[in-house]
Each structure stands twice: as structure tokens, then as C-alpha cells.
C-alpha positions, -999 to 999 in steps of 0.1 A, spaced: -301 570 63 -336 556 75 -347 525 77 -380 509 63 -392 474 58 -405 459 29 -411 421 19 -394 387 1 -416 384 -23 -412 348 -28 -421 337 11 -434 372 21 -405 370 52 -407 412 65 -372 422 58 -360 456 79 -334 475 58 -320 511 52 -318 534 18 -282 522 17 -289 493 5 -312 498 -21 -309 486 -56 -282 457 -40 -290 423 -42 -296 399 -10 -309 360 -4 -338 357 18 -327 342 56 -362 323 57 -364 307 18 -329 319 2 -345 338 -27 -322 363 -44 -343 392 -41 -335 430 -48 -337 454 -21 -366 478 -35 -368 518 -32 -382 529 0 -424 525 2 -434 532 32 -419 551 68 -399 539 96 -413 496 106 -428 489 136 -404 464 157 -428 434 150 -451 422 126 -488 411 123 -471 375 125 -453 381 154 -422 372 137 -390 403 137 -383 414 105 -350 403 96 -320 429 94 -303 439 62 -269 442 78 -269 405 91 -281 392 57 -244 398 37 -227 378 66 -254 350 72 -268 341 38 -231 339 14 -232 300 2 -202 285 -19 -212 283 -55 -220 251 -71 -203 257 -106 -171 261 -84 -166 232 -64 -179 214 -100 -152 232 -120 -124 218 -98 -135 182 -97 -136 183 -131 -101 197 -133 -87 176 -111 -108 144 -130 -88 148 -160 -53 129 -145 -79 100 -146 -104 107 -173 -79 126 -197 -109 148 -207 -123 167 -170 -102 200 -180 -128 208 -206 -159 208 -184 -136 222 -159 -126 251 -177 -160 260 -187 -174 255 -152 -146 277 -139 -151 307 -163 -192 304 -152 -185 305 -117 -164 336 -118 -190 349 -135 -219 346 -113 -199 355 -85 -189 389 -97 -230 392 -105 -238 380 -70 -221 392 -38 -241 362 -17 -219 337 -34 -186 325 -27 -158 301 -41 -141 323 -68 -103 306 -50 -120 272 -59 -135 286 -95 -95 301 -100 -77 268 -91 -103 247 -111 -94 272 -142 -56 269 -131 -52 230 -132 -76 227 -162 -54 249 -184 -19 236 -174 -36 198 -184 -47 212 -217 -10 224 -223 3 193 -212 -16 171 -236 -12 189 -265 23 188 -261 16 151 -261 -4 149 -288 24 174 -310 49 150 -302 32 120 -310 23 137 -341 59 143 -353 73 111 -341 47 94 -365 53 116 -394 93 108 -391 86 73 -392 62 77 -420 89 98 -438 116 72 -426 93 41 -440 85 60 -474 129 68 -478 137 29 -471 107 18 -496 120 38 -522 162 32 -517 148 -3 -519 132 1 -550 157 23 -564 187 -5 -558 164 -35 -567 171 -47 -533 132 -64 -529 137 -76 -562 175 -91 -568 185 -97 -533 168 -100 -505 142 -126 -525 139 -163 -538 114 -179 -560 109 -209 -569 103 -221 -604 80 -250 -618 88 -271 -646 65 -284 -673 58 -318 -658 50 -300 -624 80 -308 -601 96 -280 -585 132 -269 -593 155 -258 -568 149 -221 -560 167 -190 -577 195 -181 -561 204 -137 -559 223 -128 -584 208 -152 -609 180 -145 -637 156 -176 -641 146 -178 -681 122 -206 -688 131 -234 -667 167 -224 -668 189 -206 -643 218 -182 -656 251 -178 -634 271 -148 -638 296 -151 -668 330 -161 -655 346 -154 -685 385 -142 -680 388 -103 -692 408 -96 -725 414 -65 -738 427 -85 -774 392 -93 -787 414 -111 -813 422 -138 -785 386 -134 -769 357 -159 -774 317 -164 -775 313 -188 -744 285 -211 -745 261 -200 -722 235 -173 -718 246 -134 -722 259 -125 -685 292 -110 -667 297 -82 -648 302 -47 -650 310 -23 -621 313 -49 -604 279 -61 -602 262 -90 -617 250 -86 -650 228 -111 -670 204 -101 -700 171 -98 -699 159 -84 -730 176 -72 -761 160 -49 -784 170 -32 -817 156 -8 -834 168 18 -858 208 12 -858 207 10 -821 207 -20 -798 195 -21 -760 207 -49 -738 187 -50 -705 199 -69 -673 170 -79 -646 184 -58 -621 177 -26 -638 214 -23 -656 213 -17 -687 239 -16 -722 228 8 -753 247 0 -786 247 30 -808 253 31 -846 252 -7 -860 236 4 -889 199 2 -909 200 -39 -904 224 -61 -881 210 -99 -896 238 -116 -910 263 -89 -902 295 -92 -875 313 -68 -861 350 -67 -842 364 -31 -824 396 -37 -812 402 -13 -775 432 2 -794 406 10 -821 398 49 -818 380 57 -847 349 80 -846 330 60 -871 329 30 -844 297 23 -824 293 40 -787 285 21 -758 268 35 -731 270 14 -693 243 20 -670 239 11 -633 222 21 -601 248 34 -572 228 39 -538 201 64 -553 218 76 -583 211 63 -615 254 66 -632 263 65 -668 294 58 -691 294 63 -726 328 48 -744 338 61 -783 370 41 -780 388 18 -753 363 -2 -751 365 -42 -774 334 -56 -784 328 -88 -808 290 -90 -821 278 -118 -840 238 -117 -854 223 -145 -876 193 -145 -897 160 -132 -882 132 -154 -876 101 -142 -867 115 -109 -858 137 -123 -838 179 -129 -844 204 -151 -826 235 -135 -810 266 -137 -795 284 -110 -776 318 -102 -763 323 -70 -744 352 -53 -724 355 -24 -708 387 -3 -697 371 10 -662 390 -6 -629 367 -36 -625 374 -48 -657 335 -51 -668 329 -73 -690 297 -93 -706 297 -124 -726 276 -152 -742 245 -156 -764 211 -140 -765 182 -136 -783 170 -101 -800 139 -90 -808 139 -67 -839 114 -38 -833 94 -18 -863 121 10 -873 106 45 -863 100 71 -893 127 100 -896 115 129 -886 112 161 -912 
């Protein structure tokens, strides 16, 4: 190996170096310029320069000049920032992955440990708060899914609507009535209570009380709404979503009675089918036979006919609806070809 000398080219400080080191790169001890050590230009140096100054010696430079990089010491703060800010591990992890970097490029630099623990902390905070942020995220959608079932079991059993509600209602001359109790169906002015009509099976003993069309059946409250007929059939709504289906009165029911006795089994006599809401199933019963029913219907009046219904059932809970009501004659549908 030989020595020779050559120059920083950004303070012109007379460096004294040897072929071995050629090609590597070194800071300046006078300025701290990264320079390149060049190919060999010239023979062995003299011990001094024109200045007066000694060149400086290549094999004190790697030990001397080494300074702690920048992006390190940045890369943990940052890091160590996000217990407080919540967001430091991003900066820090990019500052980390910089730093180790430029210190593989440059052997003067130093602080790859503080690069390595700035990239270590940075990551483990990322983990951690998208953990966070995934359970958060699943506790929300089970309350959202946990909201949306209760909404519709609610809706479903008419529990917003029949029960857990009351309304007022305002008479003609503007003073308010007393409100609507559950289990009670406000029409006009006029509040109907359940029937309480004993159950008969003898519908030769059974009669039409005086009072709107109401009872119970399943047990629950029943009290018409809306009764529509319309092509032999007749549908008796309740406000609670329950309804009744008559089937096979015949082409017109003005003027005409009718009287099935429960021991009655014949298959020319109108079905009745019992619907009702149980939790989030809609249930059904359809009766040919068991069942007594006495149906009364005046004239019609503008589409509309006057009735009077007694109806039993043979089920446990001894269903039964009774009372007057009002039905609304619908435009018979044309038979299809």
C-alpha cells in the first residue's frame, strides 16, 4: 500500500490517505463534507503543506468523524410520541426505515440501535390500535344488529303499536277524552273493551251482545278493525294485526243469516281461518267443523252492511268473538278463464 494525498474538495483541507481506501466514502475533519476518497494522482505527500497545516490521516477519520444520524433519534421520538399523540408510529416508522437506510449507505453514521427501537415500538403501537379499532368495530356492528332484531320483534308483535303506547283522542267540540287504554281500539270517539262474552259451544243458546265486534282468541285481545267482503269470502281484521277469513258465504250475504252448530261437520259449511302473531311467527288455524258461528247481515247501504257476529272456537282458550260491525262490500273480482 502507499500513501498519497489529495484534497476535500468542498474546504480544500489536504487529506493524507493510502490505496486502501479508495473508492470508500469519509466526512471531512475540518468542514464534515462526505467526500469520496479518489484514485491515487500524484506520489508519496510531503509531511506539510503550503499552509502549514498537516494533512489529516485517513485512518483517524473512520473513528473521529462517525455522528449519530438525525432520522434516528427522530424515528424514536416519534415512536414513542404516539402513547400521547395516537398517531407518532407513522412518522416513526417511516423515519426508522430511512435511517437504516442511510446508514448501511454511509459508514460515518451511527444510530441504526435507535433507528431499530424507533421501528420496534412504532410497529407494536400500530398492532395495538388496530386491535382497538377491530374491536370497536365489531362491538358497534352487534349493537347495530342487536337494535335492528329488537326494532323488528317489535314490529312483528305490534308491541310499539298495541302496548307499550297511549293516545289521546279529541272529540268534536274539542275537549280531550281520557286516553286509550292497551288492549283497546279507539273508533270515532268511542273506545271498545274486549268482548266479555261467556263461551258457548250451543250457538242455539248463544247471543249477539250489544257492543262493538271484540273477544279474544288465543288468548289475546281481539277487536275489529275492518271487515271486508268480497267474492263469497269475508275478512275480519283486528288492530293488532290478527285477523279472521270467512270462506264460502256465497255470491251475496245482504239479507242472509247463517247458524253452524260445533257438532255440525258438514263439508258444504264455511271455513274459518284464525290468524295471530306468536313471538316472530306469523300461526294459522283453519276449522271445517268444530267450530259455532252465528252471522247476521242486513241490507247494504252505500256498499256498506250491518252485522252481527257470534263465533267459538274448540282450541284450549276457548276463542271466541262477538258483537256488531260494519262491512264494507268490495267490487267482486272477474273469474279467471
Amino acid at each position: 500500500m502507499s500513501e498519497f494525498k489529495f484534497s476535500c474538495p468542498a474546504c480544500g483541507q489536504n487529506i493524507l490517505g493510502d490505496t486502501s481506501h479508495v473508492g470508500t466514502e469519509i466526512a471531512c475533519p475540518v468542514c464534515n463534507a462526505i467526500i469520496v476518497v479518489p484514485k491515487e494522482t500524484a506520489g508519496p505527500a510531503d509531511v506539510s503543506t503550503p499552509t502549514g497545516i498537516p494533512p489529516a490521516l485517513l485512518g483517524n477519520i473512520a473513528t473521529t468523524a462517525q455522528r449519530t444520524s438525525g432520522l434516528a433519534v427522530a424515528s424514536l421520538v416519534c415512536s414513542l410520541s404516539s402513547l400521547i399523540t395516537c398517531v407518532g408510529w407513522l412518522p416513526g416508522i417511516i423515519c426508522g426505515h430511512l435511517a437504516k437506510s442511510r446508514i448501511r449507505r454511509n459508514p460515518s453514521l451511527k444510530g441504526s440501535g435507535l433507528a431499530t427501537a424507533g421501528l420496534i415500538i412504532g410497529y407494536l403501537i400500530l398492532l395495538l390500535e388496530a386491535g382497538t379499532a377491530a374491536v370497536r368495530l365489531w362491538s358497534f356492528s352487534s349493537a347495530l344488529k342487536q337494535g335492528y332484531e329488537n326494532v323488528r320483534q317489535d314490529l312483528i308483535t305490534n308491541n310499539v303499536i298495541v302496548t307499550q303506547t297511549q293516545s289521546a283522542t279529541v272529540s268534536n267540540d274539542n275537549k280531550q277524552t281520557e286516553p286509550v287504554k292497551p288492549g283497546t281500539v279507539a273508533t270515532g270517539n268511542q273506545q271498545i273493551e274486549p268482548a266479555k262474552s261467556e263461551w258457548t259451544s250451543d250457538i242455539s243458546k248463544a247471543s249477539f251482545p250489544d257492543h262493538p265486534a271484540s273477544g279474544k282468541l288465543r288468548g289475546i285481545d281481539f277487536a275489529v278493525k275492518t271487515a271486508l267482503f268480497r267474492n263469497g269470502d269475508l275478512k275480519i281484521s283486528s288492530a293488532n294485526g290478527m285477523s279472521l277469513d270467512i270462506y264460502g258465504l256465497g255470491a251475496s250475504i245482504e239479507g242472509h243469516s247463517y247458524e253452524i252448530q260445533s257438532v255440525d261437520g258438514s263439508s258444504a259449511n264455511p271455513h274459518v281461518k284464525m290468524t295471530w302473531n306468536e313471538g316472530e311467527v306469523i300461526q294459522t288455524a283453519t276449522f271445517n267443523k268444530g267450530y259455532g258461528m252465528k252471522l247476521q247481515f242486513d241490507q247494504a247501504i252505500n256498499r256498506t252492511v250491518s252485522a252481527k257476529i257470534y263465533l267459538c272456537f274448540p282450541d284450549d282458550s276457548k276463542s271466541c268473538v262477538a258483537g256488531t260491525f260494519e262491512v264494507r262490500l268490495l267490487k267482486q273480482k272477474p273469474k279467471e278463464k
